[in-house]
MIPAKE-481571 format. One record per atom (N, C-alpha, C, CB): residue number from 1; chain; x, y, z. Coordinates in steps of 0.001 Angstrom, whole numbers, padded with zeros to 6 digits. Atoms other than C-alpha are relative to their C-alpha. Glycine has a CB too. Layout:
REM MIPAKE-481571
num:chaine:X:Y:Z
NUM:A:X:Y:Z $
...
This chain:
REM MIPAKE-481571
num:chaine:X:Y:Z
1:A:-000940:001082:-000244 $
1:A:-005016:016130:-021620 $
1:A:-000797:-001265:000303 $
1:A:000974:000348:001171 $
2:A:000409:001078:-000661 $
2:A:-005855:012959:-021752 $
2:A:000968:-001306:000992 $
2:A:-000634:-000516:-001079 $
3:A:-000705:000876:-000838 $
3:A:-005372:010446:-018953 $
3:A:-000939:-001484:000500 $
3:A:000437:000967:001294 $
4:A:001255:001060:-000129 $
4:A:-006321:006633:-018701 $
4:A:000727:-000699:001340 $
4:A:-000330:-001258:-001611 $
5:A:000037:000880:-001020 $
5:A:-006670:004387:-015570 $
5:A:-000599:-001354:000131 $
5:A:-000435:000586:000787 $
6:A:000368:001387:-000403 $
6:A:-007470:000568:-014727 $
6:A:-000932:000139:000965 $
6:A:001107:-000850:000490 $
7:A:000699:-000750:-001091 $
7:A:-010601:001034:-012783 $
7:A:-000318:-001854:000474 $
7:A:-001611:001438:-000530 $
8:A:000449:001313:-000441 $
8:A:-011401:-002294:-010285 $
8:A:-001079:000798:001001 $
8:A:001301:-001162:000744 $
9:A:001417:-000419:-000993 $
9:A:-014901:-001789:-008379 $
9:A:000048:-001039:000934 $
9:A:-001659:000002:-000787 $
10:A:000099:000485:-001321 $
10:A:-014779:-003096:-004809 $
10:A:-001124:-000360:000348 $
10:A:000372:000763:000858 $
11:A:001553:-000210:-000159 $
11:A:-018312:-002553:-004584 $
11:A:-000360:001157:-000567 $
11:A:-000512:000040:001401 $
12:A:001000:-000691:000719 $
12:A:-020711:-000424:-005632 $
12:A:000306:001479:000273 $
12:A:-001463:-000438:000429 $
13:A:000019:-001793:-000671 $
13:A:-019732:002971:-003767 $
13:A:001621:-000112:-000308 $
13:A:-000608:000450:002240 $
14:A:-001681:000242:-000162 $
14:A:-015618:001676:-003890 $
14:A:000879:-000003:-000998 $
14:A:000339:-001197:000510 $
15:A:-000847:000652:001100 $
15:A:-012894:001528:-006609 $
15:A:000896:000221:-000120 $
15:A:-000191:000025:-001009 $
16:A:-001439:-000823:-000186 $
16:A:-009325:001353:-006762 $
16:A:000310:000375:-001478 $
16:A:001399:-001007:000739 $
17:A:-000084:-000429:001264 $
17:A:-007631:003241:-009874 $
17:A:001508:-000293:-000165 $
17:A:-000510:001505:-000237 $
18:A:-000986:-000271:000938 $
18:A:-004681:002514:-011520 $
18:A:000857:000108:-001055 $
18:A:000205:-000040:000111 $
19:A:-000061:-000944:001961 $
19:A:-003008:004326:-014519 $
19:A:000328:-001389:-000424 $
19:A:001679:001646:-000654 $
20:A:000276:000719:001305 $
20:A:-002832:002671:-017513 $
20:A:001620:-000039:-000505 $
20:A:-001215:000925:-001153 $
21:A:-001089:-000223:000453 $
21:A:001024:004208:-018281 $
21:A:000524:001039:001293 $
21:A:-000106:000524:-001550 $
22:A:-000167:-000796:-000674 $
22:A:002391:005766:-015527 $
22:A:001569:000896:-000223 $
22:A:-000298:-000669:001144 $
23:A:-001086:-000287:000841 $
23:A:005201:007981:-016326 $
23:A:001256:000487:001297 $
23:A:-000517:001336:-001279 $
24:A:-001146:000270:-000491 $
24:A:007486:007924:-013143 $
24:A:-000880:-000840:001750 $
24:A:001163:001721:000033 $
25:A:000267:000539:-001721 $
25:A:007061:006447:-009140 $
25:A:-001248:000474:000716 $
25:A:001225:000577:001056 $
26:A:001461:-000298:-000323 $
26:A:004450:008250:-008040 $
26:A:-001358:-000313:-000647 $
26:A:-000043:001145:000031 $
27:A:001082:000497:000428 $
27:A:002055:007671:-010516 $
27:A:-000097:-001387:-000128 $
27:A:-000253:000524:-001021 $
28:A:000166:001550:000018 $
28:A:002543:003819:-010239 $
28:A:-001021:-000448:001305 $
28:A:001641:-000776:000163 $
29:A:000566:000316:-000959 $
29:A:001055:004088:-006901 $
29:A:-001904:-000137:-000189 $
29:A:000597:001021:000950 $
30:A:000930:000599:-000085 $
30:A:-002758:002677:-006806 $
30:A:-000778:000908:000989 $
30:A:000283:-001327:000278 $
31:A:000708:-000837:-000692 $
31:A:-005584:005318:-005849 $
31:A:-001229:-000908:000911 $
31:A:-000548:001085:-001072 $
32:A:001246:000738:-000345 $
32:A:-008428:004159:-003543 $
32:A:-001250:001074:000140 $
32:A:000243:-000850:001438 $
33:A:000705:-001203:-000570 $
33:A:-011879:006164:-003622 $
33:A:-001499:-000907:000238 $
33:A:-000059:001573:-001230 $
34:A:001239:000168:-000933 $
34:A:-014961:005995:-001951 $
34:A:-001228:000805:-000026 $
34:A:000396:000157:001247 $
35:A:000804:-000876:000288 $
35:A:-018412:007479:-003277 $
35:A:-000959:-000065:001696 $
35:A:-000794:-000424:-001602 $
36:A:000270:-000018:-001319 $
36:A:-019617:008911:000344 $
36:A:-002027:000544:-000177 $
36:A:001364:001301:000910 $
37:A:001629:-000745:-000072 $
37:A:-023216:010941:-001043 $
37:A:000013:000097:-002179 $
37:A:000019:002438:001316 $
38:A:000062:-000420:001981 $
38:A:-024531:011329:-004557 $
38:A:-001444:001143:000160 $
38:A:-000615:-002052:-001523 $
39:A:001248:-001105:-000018 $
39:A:-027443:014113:-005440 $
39:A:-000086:-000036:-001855 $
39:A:000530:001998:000933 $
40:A:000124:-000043:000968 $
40:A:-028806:014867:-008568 $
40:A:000996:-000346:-001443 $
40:A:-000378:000878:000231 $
41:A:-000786:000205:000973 $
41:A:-025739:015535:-010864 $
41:A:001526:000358:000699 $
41:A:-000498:000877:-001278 $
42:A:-001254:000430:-000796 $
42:A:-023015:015027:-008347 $
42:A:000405:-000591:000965 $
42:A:000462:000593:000260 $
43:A:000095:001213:-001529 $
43:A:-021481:012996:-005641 $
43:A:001312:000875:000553 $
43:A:000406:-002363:-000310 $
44:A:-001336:-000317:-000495 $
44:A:-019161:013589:-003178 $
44:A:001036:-001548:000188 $
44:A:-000282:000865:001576 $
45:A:-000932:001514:000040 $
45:A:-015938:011129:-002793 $
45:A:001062:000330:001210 $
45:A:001015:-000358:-001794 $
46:A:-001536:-000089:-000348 $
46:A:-012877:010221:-000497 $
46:A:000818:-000850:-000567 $
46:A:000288:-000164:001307 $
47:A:-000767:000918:000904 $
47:A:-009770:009260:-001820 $
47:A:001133:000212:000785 $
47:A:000132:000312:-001640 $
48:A:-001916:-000278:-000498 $
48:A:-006195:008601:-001007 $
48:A:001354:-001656:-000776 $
48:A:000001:-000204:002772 $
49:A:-000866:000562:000373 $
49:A:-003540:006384:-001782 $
49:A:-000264:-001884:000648 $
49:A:001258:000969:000475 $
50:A:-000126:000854:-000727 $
50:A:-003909:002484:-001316 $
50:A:000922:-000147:001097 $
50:A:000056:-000715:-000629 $
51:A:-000795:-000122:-001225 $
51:A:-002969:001623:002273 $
51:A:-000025:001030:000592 $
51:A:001157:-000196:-000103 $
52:A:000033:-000845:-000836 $
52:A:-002781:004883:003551 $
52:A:-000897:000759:000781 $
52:A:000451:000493:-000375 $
53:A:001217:-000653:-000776 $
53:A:-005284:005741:006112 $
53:A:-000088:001301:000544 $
53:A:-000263:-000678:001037 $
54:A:-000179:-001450:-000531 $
54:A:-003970:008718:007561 $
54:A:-000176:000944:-000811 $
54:A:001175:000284:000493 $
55:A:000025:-001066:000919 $
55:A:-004238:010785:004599 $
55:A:-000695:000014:-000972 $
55:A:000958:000239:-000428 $
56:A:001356:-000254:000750 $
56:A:-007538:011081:003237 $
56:A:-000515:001350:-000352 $
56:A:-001030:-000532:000755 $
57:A:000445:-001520:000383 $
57:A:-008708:013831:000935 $
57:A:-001466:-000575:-000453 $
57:A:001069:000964:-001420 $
58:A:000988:000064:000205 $
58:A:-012438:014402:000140 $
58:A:-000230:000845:-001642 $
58:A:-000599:000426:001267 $
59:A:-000013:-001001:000645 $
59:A:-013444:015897:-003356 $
59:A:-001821:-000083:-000451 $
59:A:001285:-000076:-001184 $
60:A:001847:000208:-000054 $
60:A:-017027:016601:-005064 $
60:A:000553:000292:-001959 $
60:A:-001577:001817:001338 $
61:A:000001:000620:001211 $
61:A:-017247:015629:-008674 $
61:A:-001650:000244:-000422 $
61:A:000568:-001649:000135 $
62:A:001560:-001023:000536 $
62:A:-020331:017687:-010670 $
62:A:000284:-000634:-001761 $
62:A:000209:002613:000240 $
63:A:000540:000398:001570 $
63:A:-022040:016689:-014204 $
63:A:-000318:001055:-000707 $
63:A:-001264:-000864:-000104 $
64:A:000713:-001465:000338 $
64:A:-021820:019222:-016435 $
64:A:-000561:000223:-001343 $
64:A:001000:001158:000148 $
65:A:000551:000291:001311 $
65:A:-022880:017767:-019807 $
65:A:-000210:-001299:000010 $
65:A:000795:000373:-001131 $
66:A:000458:001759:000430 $
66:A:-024032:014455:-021541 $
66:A:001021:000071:-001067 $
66:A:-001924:-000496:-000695 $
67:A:-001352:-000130:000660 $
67:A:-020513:015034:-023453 $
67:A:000650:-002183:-000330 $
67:A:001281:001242:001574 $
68:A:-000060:001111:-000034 $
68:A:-019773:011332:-024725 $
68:A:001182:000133:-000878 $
68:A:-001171:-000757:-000277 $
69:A:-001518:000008:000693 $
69:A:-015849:010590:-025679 $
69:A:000077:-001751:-000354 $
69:A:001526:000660:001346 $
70:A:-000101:001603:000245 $
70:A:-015171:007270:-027893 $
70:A:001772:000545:-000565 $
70:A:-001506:-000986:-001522 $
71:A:-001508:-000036:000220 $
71:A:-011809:006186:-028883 $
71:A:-000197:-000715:-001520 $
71:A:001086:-000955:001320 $
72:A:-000217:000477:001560 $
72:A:-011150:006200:-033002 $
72:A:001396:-000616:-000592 $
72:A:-000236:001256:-000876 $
């Protein structure tokens, strides 16, 4: 499945995301994430919903090829 997003970089570790087509209310809402550690061929991140501080999730995001997708 593919899925596209509007990416704005805050800074260098920061970026908020949002979709490209969102297809009801929830997905209109505007992600915020936060690269907290990076290592070889992964980083860890937090993310949550612009504005909402109370409800921060953490995830870890791994490299698992040099897989390169263009658009024809």
């Amino acid at each position: 499945k593919v899925d596209s997003s509007y990416v704005n970089w805050v800074s260098e570790c920061e970026c908020i995301l949002k979709k490209v087509n969102p297809k009801n209310l929830a997905e209109e809402k505007s992600i915020q994430m936060k690269i907290l550690s990076t290592s070889e061929n992964q980083y860890v991140f937090e993310y949550s919903f612009v504005g909402d501080i109370e409800n921060k999730n953490r995830g870890r995001a791994k490299k698992l090829s040099d897989l390169i997708i263009t658009n024809k």
